[in-house]
N, C-alpha and C positions, 0 to 999 in steps of 0.2 A: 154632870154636865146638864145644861140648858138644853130643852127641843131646840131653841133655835142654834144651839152648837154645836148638835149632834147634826140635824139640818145639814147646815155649814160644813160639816167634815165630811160627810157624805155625798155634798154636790163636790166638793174638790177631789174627791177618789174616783166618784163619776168621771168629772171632767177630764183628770191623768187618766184614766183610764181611754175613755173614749176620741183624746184629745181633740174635743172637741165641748166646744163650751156653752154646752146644751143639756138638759135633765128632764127628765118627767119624774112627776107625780108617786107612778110606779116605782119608776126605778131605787127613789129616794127613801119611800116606804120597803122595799126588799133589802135596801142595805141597811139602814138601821132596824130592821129584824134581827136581819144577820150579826150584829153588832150585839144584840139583845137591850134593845131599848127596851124601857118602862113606859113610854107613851102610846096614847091609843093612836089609833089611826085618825081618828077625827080632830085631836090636838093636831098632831102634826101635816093635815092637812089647812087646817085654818090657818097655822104658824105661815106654811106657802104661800097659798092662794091669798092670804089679805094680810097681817101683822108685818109681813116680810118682802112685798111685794110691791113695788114703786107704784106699780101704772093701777093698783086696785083700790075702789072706792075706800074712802077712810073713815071705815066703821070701827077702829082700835084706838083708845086713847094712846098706847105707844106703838110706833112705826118704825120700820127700820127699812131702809134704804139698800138692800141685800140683795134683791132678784128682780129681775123681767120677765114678766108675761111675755111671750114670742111667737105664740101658737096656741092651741087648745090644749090645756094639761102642760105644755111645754114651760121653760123656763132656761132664765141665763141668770150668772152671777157675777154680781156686779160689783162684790168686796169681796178679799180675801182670799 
């Protein structure tokens, strides 16, 4: 899988979980630990905060239209 699928599966287990359709940063990171991803923490923080991120300046040649910014560290999902 892709960081950002793994990402992506992780905010939606979040989400059923918490039903509520909100993430951090944290939470995102401890579940794909748990999961046993291969990526570092700094991959899949950038994936977040900018590649994946609508409202974040566009420092990525590719973007994906995936999450909102909603708070500090927070985030919503906005496909899938």
């Amino acid at each position: 899988m892709t960081c950002r699928e793994e990402i992506l599966d992780c905010a939606n287990d979040i989400i059923n979980h918490k039903k509520v359709n909100e993430f951090s940063i944290l939470e995102i990171l401890k579940c794909m630990k748990r999961k046993g991803t291969e990526y570092p923490d700094t991959t899949i923080r950038t994936h977040i905060t900018s590649s994946m991120c609508v409202n974040a300046p566009a420092n990525h040649a590719v973007r994906y239209a995936d999450l909102e910014r909603i708070d500090r560290a927070l985030y919503k999902l906005l496909s899938g």
